[in-house]
N, C-alpha and C positions, 0 to 999 in steps of 0.2 A: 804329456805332449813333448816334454823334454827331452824323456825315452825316443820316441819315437823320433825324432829329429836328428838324434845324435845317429841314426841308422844311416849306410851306407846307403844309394839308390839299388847297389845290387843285395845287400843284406833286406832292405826292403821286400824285392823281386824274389829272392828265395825263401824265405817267410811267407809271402804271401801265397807261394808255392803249396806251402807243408799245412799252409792253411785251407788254402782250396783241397787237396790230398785226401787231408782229415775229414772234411764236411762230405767228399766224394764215398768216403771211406765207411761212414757214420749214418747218411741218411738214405735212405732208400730210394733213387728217379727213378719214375718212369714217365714214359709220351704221357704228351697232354699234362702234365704239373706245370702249376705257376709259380712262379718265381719272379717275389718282388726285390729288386736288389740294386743299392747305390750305388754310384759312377763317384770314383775317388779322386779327390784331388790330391794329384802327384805329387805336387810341389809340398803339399802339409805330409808327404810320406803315407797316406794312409793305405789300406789295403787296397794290392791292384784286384779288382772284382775283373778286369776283364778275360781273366781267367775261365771265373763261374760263367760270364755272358755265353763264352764263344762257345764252351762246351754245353751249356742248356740250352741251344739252339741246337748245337749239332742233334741234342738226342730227343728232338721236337717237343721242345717244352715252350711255355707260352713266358716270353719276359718281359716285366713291367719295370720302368725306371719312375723314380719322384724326382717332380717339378713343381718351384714355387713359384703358383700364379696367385697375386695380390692375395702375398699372406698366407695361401694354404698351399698345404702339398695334395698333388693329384698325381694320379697315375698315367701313364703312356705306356702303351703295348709301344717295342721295338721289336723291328727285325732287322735282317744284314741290309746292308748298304743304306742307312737310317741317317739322316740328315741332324749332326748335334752342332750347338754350339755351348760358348762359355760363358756361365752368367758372371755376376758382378763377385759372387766369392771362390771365382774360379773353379765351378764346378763343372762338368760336362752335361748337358738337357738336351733332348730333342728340341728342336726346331717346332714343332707341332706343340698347341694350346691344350688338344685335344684330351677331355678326360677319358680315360676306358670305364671308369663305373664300375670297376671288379674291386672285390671288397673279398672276395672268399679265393687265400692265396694256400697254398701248400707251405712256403718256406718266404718270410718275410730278413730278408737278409739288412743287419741294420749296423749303420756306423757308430761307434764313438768312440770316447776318449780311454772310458775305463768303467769298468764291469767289476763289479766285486761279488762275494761267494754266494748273493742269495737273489744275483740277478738284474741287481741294481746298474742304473749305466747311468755315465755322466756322460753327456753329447755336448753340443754348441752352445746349447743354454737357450736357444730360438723356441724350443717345444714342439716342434714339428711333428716328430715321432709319438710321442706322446698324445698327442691330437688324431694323428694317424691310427696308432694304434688302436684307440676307443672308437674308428668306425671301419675297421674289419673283423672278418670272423672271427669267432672267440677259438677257433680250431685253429688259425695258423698260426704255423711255428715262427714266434719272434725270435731270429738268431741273430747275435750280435759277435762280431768276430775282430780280433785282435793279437795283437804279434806278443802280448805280456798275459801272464795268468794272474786273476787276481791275487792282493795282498794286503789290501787294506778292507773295513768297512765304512759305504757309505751311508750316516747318519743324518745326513739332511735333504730325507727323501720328501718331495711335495705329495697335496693331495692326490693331486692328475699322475704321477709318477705312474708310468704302468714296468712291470720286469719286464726281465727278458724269460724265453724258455729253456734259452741254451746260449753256449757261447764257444765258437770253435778257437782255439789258439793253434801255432807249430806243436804242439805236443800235448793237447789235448781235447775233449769235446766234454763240456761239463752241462749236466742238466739240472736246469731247475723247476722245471716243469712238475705240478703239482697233483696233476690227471695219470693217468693209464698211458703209458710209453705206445 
Protein backbone atom coordinates (compact mmCIF):
# COMPACT_ATOMS: atom_id res chain seq x y z
CA UNK A 1 0.00 0.00 0.00
CA UNK A 2 3.04 2.11 0.64
CA UNK A 3 4.07 1.65 -3.12
CA UNK A 4 1.19 2.55 -4.21
CA UNK A 5 0.78 5.75 -2.27
CA UNK A 6 4.04 7.05 -2.92
CA UNK A 7 2.64 7.20 -6.91
CA UNK A 8 2.14 10.34 -8.52
CA UNK A 9 -2.01 10.86 -9.45
CA UNK A 10 -0.47 11.08 -13.06
CA UNK A 11 1.99 8.07 -12.61
CA UNK A 12 -1.16 6.34 -11.15
CA UNK A 13 -3.14 7.45 -14.49
CA UNK A 14 -0.36 6.14 -16.84
CA UNK A 15 -0.07 2.66 -15.21
CA UNK A 16 -3.32 2.28 -15.03
CA UNK A 17 -3.08 2.89 -18.80
CA UNK A 18 -0.41 0.10 -19.72
CA UNK A 19 -2.54 -1.91 -17.56
CA UNK A 20 -5.84 -1.67 -19.26
CA UNK A 21 -3.31 -1.82 -22.76
CA UNK A 22 -2.15 -5.19 -21.47
CA UNK A 23 -5.45 -6.89 -20.50
CA UNK A 24 -6.88 -5.14 -24.05
CA UNK A 25 -3.89 -6.78 -25.48
CA UNK A 26 -4.11 -10.24 -23.83
CA UNK A 27 -7.70 -11.21 -23.60
CA UNK A 28 -9.87 -11.73 -26.39
CA UNK A 29 -13.69 -9.17 -26.22
CA UNK A 30 -16.31 -9.74 -28.02
CA UNK A 31 -20.27 -8.30 -27.94
CA UNK A 32 -22.21 -9.71 -25.48
CA UNK A 33 -19.14 -10.63 -22.70
CA UNK A 34 -19.52 -9.75 -19.17
CA UNK A 35 -17.52 -8.15 -17.28
CA UNK A 36 -17.46 -7.86 -13.63
CA UNK A 37 -15.18 -5.16 -12.53
CA UNK A 38 -14.49 -2.60 -9.45
CA UNK A 39 -14.95 1.08 -9.16
CA UNK A 40 -11.61 2.42 -7.56
CA UNK A 41 -11.07 4.55 -4.94
CA UNK A 42 -8.94 7.46 -6.23
CA UNK A 43 -7.83 8.72 -3.23
CA UNK A 44 -6.18 4.95 -1.99
CA UNK A 45 -4.41 5.41 -5.71
CA UNK A 46 -5.91 2.21 -7.02
CA UNK A 47 -6.31 1.26 -10.35
CA UNK A 48 -8.47 3.67 -12.58
CA UNK A 49 -11.07 0.77 -14.06
CA UNK A 50 -12.82 3.45 -15.73
CA UNK A 51 -10.80 3.01 -18.45
CA UNK A 52 -11.98 -0.82 -18.89
CA UNK A 53 -15.91 0.64 -18.05
CA UNK A 54 -15.98 3.00 -20.94
CA UNK A 55 -14.42 0.84 -23.37
CA UNK A 56 -16.54 -2.50 -22.62
CA UNK A 57 -19.65 -0.57 -23.14
CA UNK A 58 -18.46 0.98 -26.23
CA UNK A 59 -17.75 -2.66 -27.69
CA UNK A 60 -21.35 -3.96 -26.21
CA UNK A 61 -20.45 -5.86 -23.46
CA UNK A 62 -22.65 -6.34 -20.44
CA UNK A 63 -20.92 -4.46 -17.06
CA UNK A 64 -21.44 -5.41 -13.63
CA UNK A 65 -20.00 -3.42 -10.69
CA UNK A 66 -20.04 -4.90 -6.63
CA UNK A 67 -22.05 -3.37 -3.95
CA UNK A 68 -22.08 -4.06 -0.25
CA UNK A 69 -25.59 -4.50 0.80
CA UNK A 70 -25.86 -5.70 4.63
CA UNK A 71 -22.48 -7.57 4.34
CA UNK A 72 -22.58 -9.12 1.08
CA UNK A 73 -21.56 -8.12 -2.21
CA UNK A 74 -24.04 -8.21 -5.12
CA UNK A 75 -23.94 -7.35 -8.62
CA UNK A 76 -25.49 -4.43 -10.61
CA UNK A 77 -25.57 -4.34 -14.32
CA UNK A 78 -24.47 -0.46 -15.21
CA UNK A 79 -24.91 1.34 -18.25
CA UNK A 80 -24.03 5.13 -19.33
CA UNK A 81 -25.52 7.86 -17.71
CA UNK A 82 -26.04 5.31 -14.31
CA UNK A 83 -26.65 7.09 -11.18
CA UNK A 84 -23.44 6.30 -8.53
CA UNK A 85 -22.90 7.42 -5.29
CA UNK A 86 -20.12 7.17 -2.43
CA UNK A 87 -20.26 4.73 0.18
CA UNK A 88 -18.73 4.99 3.68
CA UNK A 89 -14.97 3.68 2.36
CA UNK A 90 -15.16 5.93 -0.29
CA UNK A 91 -15.89 3.74 -3.04
CA UNK A 92 -18.14 4.59 -5.98
CA UNK A 93 -21.78 2.05 -6.23
CA UNK A 94 -24.83 2.58 -8.19
CA UNK A 95 -27.51 4.08 -6.45
CA UNK A 96 -29.76 0.90 -7.31
CA UNK A 97 -30.05 -2.11 -4.41
CA UNK A 98 -30.91 -4.13 -7.22
CA UNK A 99 -29.08 -7.58 -7.65
CA UNK A 100 -28.58 -8.83 -11.40
CA UNK A 101 -28.26 -12.67 -10.22
CA UNK A 102 -25.59 -13.28 -12.93
CA UNK A 103 -23.04 -15.43 -11.62
CA UNK A 104 -21.53 -16.72 -14.98
CA UNK A 105 -19.10 -13.77 -15.96
CA UNK A 106 -16.40 -13.95 -18.72
CA UNK A 107 -13.72 -11.73 -16.89
CA UNK A 108 -14.13 -11.03 -13.23
CA UNK A 109 -11.75 -8.05 -12.71
CA UNK A 110 -10.64 -7.85 -9.00
CA UNK A 111 -8.86 -5.43 -6.63
CA UNK A 112 -6.16 -5.75 -4.28
CA UNK A 113 -3.18 -4.97 -2.45
CA UNK A 114 -0.81 -7.60 -3.71
CA UNK A 115 -0.72 -10.85 -5.82
CA UNK A 116 2.19 -12.99 -5.38
CA UNK A 117 3.41 -15.84 -8.00
CA UNK A 118 0.89 -18.52 -7.65
CA UNK A 119 -2.07 -16.31 -7.37
CA UNK A 120 -2.52 -15.58 -4.05
CA UNK A 121 -3.93 -11.83 -3.30
CA UNK A 122 -4.09 -9.92 -0.28
CA UNK A 123 -7.24 -7.47 -0.44
CA UNK A 124 -8.98 -5.43 2.63
CA UNK A 125 -9.18 -8.24 4.73
CA UNK A 126 -13.30 -7.83 4.59
CA UNK A 127 -13.51 -11.25 2.50
CA UNK A 128 -15.78 -10.03 0.11
CA UNK A 129 -14.15 -11.49 -2.89
CA UNK A 130 -13.52 -14.61 -1.63
CA UNK A 131 -17.18 -15.07 -0.71
CA UNK A 132 -17.99 -13.84 -4.17
CA UNK A 133 -15.90 -15.89 -5.86
CA UNK A 134 -17.35 -19.33 -4.36
CA UNK A 135 -20.76 -18.37 -5.93
CA UNK A 136 -19.73 -17.69 -9.69
CA UNK A 137 -18.87 -19.83 -12.29
CA UNK A 138 -16.08 -21.99 -11.99
CA UNK A 139 -15.17 -20.67 -15.87
CA UNK A 140 -14.68 -17.09 -15.11
CA UNK A 141 -11.50 -15.59 -15.35
CA UNK A 142 -10.65 -14.09 -11.79
CA UNK A 143 -8.13 -11.18 -12.84
CA UNK A 144 -6.52 -9.30 -10.44
CA UNK A 145 -4.74 -6.26 -11.62
CA UNK A 146 -1.96 -4.04 -10.33
CA UNK A 147 0.77 -1.39 -11.00
CA UNK A 148 3.70 -3.87 -9.00
CA UNK A 149 4.63 -7.68 -10.14
CA UNK A 150 4.85 -9.94 -7.55
CA UNK A 151 8.00 -10.53 -5.22
CA UNK A 152 7.12 -11.98 -2.45
CA UNK A 153 5.13 -15.29 -1.26
CA UNK A 154 2.01 -15.25 0.50
CA UNK A 155 2.24 -17.93 3.31
CA UNK A 156 -0.75 -17.21 5.40
CA UNK A 157 -3.37 -18.33 3.00
CA UNK A 158 -6.89 -19.15 4.69
CA UNK A 159 -9.15 -21.94 4.17
CA UNK A 160 -11.81 -19.83 1.94
CA UNK A 161 -8.75 -18.26 0.14
CA UNK A 162 -9.71 -18.76 -3.44
CA UNK A 163 -6.65 -17.54 -6.38
CA UNK A 164 -6.68 -15.57 -8.70
CA UNK A 165 -6.40 -16.89 -12.62
CA UNK A 166 -4.28 -14.08 -13.76
CA UNK A 167 -2.97 -10.88 -12.92
CA UNK A 168 -2.30 -7.98 -15.47
CA UNK A 169 0.39 -5.40 -14.36
CA UNK A 170 2.27 -2.21 -16.70
CA UNK A 171 4.40 -4.82 -18.11
CA UNK A 172 2.92 -7.95 -17.74
CA UNK A 173 -0.08 -10.56 -17.84
CA UNK A 174 0.88 -13.64 -15.68
CA UNK A 175 -1.29 -16.72 -15.55
CA UNK A 176 -2.08 -18.97 -13.10
CA UNK A 177 -4.85 -20.64 -14.25
CA UNK A 178 -4.64 -24.46 -13.90
CA UNK A 179 -7.28 -25.62 -16.77
CA UNK A 180 -6.80 -25.32 -20.64
CA UNK A 181 -5.90 -21.60 -21.74
Amino acid sequence: MQKRKALSSDEAFSLSEKIFENFINYFKLKDGDKAHIFLPILERNEINTQLFITYFLKQNMRVFVPKIVVDKLINIEIFENMVFDTNHWGIPEPVSNEDSGEKDFNFVITPLLYCDEKGNRVGYGKGFYDSFFQSISLESKKIGVNYFNPSEIIDDIWENDIPLDYLVTPTDVLSFFKGLE
